[in-house]
C-alpha positions in Angstrom: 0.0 0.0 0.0 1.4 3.1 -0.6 2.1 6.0 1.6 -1.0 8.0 0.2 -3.0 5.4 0.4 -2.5 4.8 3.9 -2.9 8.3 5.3 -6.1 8.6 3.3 -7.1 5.3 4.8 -6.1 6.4 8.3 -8.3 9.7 7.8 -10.7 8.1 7.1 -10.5 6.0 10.4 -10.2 9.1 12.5 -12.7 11.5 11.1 -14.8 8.7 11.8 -13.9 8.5 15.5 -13.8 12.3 15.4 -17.9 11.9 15.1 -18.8 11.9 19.0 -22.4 12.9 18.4 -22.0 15.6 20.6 -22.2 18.6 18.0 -19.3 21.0 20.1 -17.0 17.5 20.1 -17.6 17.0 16.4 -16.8 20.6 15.2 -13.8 20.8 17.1 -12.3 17.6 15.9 -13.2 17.8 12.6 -11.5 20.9 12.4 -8.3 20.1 14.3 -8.2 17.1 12.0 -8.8 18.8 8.9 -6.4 21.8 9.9 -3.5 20.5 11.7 -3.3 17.3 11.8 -1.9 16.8 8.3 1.3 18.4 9.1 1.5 16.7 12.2 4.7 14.5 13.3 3.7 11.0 14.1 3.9 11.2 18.0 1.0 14.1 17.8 -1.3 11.7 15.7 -0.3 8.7 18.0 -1.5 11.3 21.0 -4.9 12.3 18.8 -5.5 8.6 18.5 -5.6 8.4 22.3 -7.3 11.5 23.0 -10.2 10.2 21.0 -10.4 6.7 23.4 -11.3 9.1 25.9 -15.0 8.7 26.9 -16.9 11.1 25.8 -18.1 13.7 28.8 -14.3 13.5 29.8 -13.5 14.8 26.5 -16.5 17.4 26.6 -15.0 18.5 29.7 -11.4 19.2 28.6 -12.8 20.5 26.0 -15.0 23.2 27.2 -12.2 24.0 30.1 -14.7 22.5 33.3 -11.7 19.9 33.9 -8.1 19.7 32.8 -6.6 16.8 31.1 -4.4 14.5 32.9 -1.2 14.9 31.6 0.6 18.2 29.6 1.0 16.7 26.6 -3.1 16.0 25.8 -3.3 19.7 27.7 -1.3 20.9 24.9 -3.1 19.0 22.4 -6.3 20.0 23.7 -5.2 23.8 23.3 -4.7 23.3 19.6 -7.6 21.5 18.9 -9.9 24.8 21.2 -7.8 27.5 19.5 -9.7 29.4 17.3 
């Protein structure tokens, strides 16, 4: 398979775990993966990929700033993915 082929099919695979039917979730992540996640360096995607295991009102929460997130690196991540 080539390179192409497999980022396309890995999009695919998160966009569709980006869908958390909670419409604030959805936006955001849509939008971080659409915007920045294409030039991101593998560690940041491996880090996505493990921010979206996280249940969704734990998510919510980090997202909307009623909780922090339980380690600095998924703050960070979670600062890109809120920034306007």
């Amino acid at each position: 398979m080539a390179d192409g082929e497999a980022d396309r099919l890995l999009a695919g695979r998160l966009r569709w775990r980006c869908r958390r039917g909670m419409k604030e979730l959805d936006v955001l992540l849509e939008r971080y993966l659409d915007r920045d996640l294409p030039r991101a360096g593998a560690e940041e995607r491996r880090l996505f990929e493990r921010l979206l295991e996280t249940p969704d009102p734990l998510l919510h929460a980090w997202c909307l700033g009623r909780a922090a997130a339980p380690d600095a690196a998924l703050a960070a991540l979670i600062g890109r993915i809120t920034a306007p």
